[in-house]
N, C-alpha and C positions, 0 to 999 in steps of 0.2 A: 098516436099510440093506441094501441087498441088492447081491451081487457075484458076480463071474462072469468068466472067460477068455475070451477069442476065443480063436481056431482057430490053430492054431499055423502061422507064417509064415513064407514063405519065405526062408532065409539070405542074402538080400542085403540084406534088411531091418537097417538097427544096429536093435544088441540090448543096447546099453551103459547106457541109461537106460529106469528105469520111467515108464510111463507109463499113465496114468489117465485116461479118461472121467466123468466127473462126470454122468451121464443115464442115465435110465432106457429111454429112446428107440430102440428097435428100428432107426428110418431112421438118426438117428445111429450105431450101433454098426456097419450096414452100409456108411458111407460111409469112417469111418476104418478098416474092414478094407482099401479101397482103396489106400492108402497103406505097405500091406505094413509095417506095424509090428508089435510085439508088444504087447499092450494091457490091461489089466484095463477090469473096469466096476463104478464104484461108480455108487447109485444115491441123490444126498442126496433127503434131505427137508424141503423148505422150503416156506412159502407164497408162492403165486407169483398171490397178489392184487397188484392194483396199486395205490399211494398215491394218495392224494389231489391231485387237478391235475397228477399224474406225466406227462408226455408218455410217447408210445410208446416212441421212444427210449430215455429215461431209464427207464423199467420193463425194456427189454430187457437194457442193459447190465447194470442194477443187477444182475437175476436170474440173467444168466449169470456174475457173479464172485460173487454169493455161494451158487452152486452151485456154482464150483471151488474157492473158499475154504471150506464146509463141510466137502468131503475132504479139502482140502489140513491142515486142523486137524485131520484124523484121524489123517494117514499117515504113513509114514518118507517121506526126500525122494523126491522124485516131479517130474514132468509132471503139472500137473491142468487137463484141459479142462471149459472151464465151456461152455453157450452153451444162448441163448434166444432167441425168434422171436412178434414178434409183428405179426399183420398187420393193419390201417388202413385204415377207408374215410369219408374228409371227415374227418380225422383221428381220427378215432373208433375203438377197437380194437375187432378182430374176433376172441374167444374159440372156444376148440374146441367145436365144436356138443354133443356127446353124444351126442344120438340124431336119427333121421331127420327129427321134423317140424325140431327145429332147424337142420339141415344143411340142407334144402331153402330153409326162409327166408334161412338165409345167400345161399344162388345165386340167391335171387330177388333180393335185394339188390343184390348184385355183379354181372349179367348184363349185358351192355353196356358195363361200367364200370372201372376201372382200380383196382386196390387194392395198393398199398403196404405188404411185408414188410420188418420189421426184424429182420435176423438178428444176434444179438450172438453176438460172442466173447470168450471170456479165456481166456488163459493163464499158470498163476502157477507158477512157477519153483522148487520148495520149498529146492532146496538153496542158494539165494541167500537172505542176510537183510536187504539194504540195497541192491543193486544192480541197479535196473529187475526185481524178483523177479515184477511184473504185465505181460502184454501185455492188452490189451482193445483192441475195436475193433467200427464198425457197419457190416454189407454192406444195404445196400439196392436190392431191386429190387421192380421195380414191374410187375403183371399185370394184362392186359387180357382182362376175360371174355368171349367170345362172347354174343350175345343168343339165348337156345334157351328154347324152350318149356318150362313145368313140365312136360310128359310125359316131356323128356327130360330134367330134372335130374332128377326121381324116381326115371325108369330107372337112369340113371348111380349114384346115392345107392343103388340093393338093386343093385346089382351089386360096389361097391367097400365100401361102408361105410367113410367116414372119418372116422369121429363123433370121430376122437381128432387130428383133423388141422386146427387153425386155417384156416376159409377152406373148408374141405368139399371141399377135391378135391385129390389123390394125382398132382401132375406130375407124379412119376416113373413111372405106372400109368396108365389110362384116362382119369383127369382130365384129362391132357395136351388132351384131345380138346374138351375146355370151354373152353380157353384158345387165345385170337386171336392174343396175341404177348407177349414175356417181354424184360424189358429189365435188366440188371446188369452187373455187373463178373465175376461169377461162379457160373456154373452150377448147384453145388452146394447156395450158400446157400437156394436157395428150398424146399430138401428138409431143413434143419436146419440142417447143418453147411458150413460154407464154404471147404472144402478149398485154396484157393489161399492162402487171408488164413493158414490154421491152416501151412502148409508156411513160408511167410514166418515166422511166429512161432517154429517148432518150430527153425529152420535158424539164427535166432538167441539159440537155447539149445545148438547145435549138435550136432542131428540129422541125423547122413546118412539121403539115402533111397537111393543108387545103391552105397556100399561093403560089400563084405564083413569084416565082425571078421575 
C-alpha cells in the first residue's frame, strides 16, 4: 500500500477531520486538491476484474466501496473515498487500453459513437458504527466521439499516451478534441472523481469548505 500527502492547503480549508483517498489515481488526487482540503492518499490493492454477468454499474459501485472499505479497515477514524469508473459501449465495458495498438482500436470503435462512463462513488464514514457510516452513489455521463480518421487518432494516441485511461482519451487534455459533445450532471465525473456528488456527501458528515478553524 502506498501513501502520500498532498500539498499543504490553504486555512480556509477545515482541518478537523482526516481524510483519506483510497486511489492510486494521479487525476483523482488532482481533482480533490480542488476542494482545498487537507488529504492523505492510500493506495488499496484489490482486483478490479469484473464478476460474472456483473453489469457495469454494479462492477463500479462494487469496486469503489471496496476500495474505501479496504483502508477504511486499515485506519484510525477517517473520511475514506472510494471511486471507480467504468466506461460502456452497447453495454459492453470498455477497459484501459495499455498500450497504443490497444488504444487506437478502442477510437476506432468508439468514433462516431456515444459511450457511457459510470463513475461510482463511496464514502464511508469511519467514525460512525451503525449510523448511515456509507454514502455511495453512480454519475453517469455519456460521450459522443467525433468520426476522425485513424491518421488522427494515431496522432492524438503518440502525443498524449493514455494507455492508463479507460476509453483512450484524456478530456481534461487534448482528448477533449476527439469529443463532439459531453452530457452529465457533473463535470468532474468523467475525469474520475465527481466533485459535486463527493461535496454533497462530505457536507453530510459535516465538512466545511468556506470556514476558517
Amino acid at each position: 500500500m502506498q501513501v502520500s500527502s498532498s500539498p499543504a492547503s490553504p486555512p480556509s480549508a477545515n482541518t478537523t477531520r482526516r481524510l483519506i483517498l483510497a486511489s492510486g489515481s494521479a487525476y483523482r488526487k488532482e481533482l480533490l486538491q480542488r476542494l482545498r482540503l487537507p488529504f492523505e492518499v492510500m493506495s488499496p490493492d484489490i482486483d478490479e476484474t469484473s464478476l460474472p454477468n456483473e453489469t457495469p454499474v454494479a462492477t463500479a459501485l462494487r469496486l469503489a466501496q471496496a476500495k474505501a472499505q479496504k483502508i477504511a479497515d486499515q485506519t484510525s477514524p477517517a473520511l475514506v473515498i472510494g471511486s471507480d469508473q467504468v466506461a460502456t459501449l452497447d453495454d459492453h465495458q470498455i477497459g484501459k487500453p495499455g498500450n497504443h495498438a490497444n488504444a487506437l482500436a478502442q477510437l476506432q470503435m468508439m468514433r462516431g459513437r456515444s459511450v457511457v462512463f459510470h463513475t461510482a462513488l463511496c464514502l464511508i464514514d469511519t467514525h460512525l458504527t451503525s449510523t448511515k457510516p456509507l454514502q455511495i452513489e453512480n454519475i453517469q455521463t455519456i460521450v459522443t466521439f467525433r468520426d476522425l480518421p485513424d491518421a488522427e487518432l494515431d496522432a492524438y494516441l503518440k502525443i498524449e499516451q493514455p494507455y492508463d485511461c479507460a476509453g483512450s482519451a484524456k478530456n481534461e487534455g487534448l482528448g477533449i478534441a476527439l469529443i463532439a459533445s459531453i452530457e452529465g450532471t457533473d463535470p468532474t465525473a468523467l475525469t474520475g472523481l465527481p466533485l459535486i456528488a463527493l461535496t454533497t456527501m462530505l457536507r453530510h458528515c459535516g465538512v466545511s469548505f468556506f470556514k476558517r478553524d
